[in-house]
Legacy VTK file of the C-alpha trace (Angstrom):
# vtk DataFile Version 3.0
C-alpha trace
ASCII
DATASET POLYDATA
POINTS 88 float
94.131 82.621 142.405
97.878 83.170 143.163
100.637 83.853 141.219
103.313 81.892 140.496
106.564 81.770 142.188
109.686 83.876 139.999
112.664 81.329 139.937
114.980 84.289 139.108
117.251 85.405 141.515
118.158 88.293 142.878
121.630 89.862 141.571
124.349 89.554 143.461
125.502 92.565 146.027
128.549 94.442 144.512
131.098 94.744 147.353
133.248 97.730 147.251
136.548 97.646 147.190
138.523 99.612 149.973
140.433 102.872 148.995
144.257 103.055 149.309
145.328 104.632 152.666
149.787 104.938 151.213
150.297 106.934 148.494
153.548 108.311 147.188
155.317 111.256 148.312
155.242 114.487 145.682
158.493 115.610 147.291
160.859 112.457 147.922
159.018 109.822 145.711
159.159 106.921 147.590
155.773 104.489 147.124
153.975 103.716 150.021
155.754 106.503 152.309
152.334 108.766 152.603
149.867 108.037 155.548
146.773 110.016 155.723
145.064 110.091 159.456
141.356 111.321 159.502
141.052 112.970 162.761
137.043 113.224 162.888
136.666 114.962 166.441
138.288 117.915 165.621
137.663 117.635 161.711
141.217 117.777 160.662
143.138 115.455 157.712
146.943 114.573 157.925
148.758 113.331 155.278
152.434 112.821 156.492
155.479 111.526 154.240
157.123 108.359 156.639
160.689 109.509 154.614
161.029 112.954 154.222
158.664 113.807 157.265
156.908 116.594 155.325
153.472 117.013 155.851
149.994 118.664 154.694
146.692 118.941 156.951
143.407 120.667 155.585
139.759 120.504 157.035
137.493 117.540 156.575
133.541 116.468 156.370
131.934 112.955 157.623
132.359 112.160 153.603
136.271 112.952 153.412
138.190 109.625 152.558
142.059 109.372 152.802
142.575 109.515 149.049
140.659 113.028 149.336
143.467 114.491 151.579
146.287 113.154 149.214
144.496 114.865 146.083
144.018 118.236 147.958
147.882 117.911 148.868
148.626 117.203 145.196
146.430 120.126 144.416
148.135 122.341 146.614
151.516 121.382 145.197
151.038 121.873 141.649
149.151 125.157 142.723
152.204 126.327 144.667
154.301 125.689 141.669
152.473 127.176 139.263
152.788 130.355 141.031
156.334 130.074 141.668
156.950 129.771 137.838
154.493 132.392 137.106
155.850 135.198 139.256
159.734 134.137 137.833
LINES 1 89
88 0 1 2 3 4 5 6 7 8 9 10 11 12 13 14 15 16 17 18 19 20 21 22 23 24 25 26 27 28 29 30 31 32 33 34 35 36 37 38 39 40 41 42 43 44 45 46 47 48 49 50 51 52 53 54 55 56 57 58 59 60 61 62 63 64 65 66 67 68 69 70 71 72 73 74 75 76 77 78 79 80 81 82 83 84 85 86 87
């Protein structure tokens, strides 16, 4: 004898939203101003401010999003600073 047929149905698929690409500029603050370009043959990340033209560019990995380039360069900044204050 067979079992009986479940009427439930599956849940539905959770779609992922897509992560930012424009962020803000640390230096000149304008929104939207920063693009970050993934550059996978030669495994390089470029964020680059539209405004102030200033720009940051650090290594990558097949798992590197955008929003991973703009933290490093955030990083980087605050890093910077820290040892400009500390050495004054």
């Amino acid at each position: 004898m067979g079992k009986r047929k479940s009427r439930t149905k599956p849940p539905p698929k959770r779609r992922m939203d897509k992560l930012d690409t424009l962020f803000s500029c640390p230096f000149c603050n304008h929104g939207t101003s920063v693009e970050c370009h993934i550059d996978m043959k030669n495994l390089i990340g470029e964020a680059v401010c539209r405004i102030c033209q200033e720009s940051f560019s650090t290594t990558v990995t097949a798992l590197t999003e955008p929003i991973d380039i703009y933290s490093e360069w955030i990083d980087e900044c605050e890093r910077v600073n820290n040892l400009v204050d500390d050495g004054a």
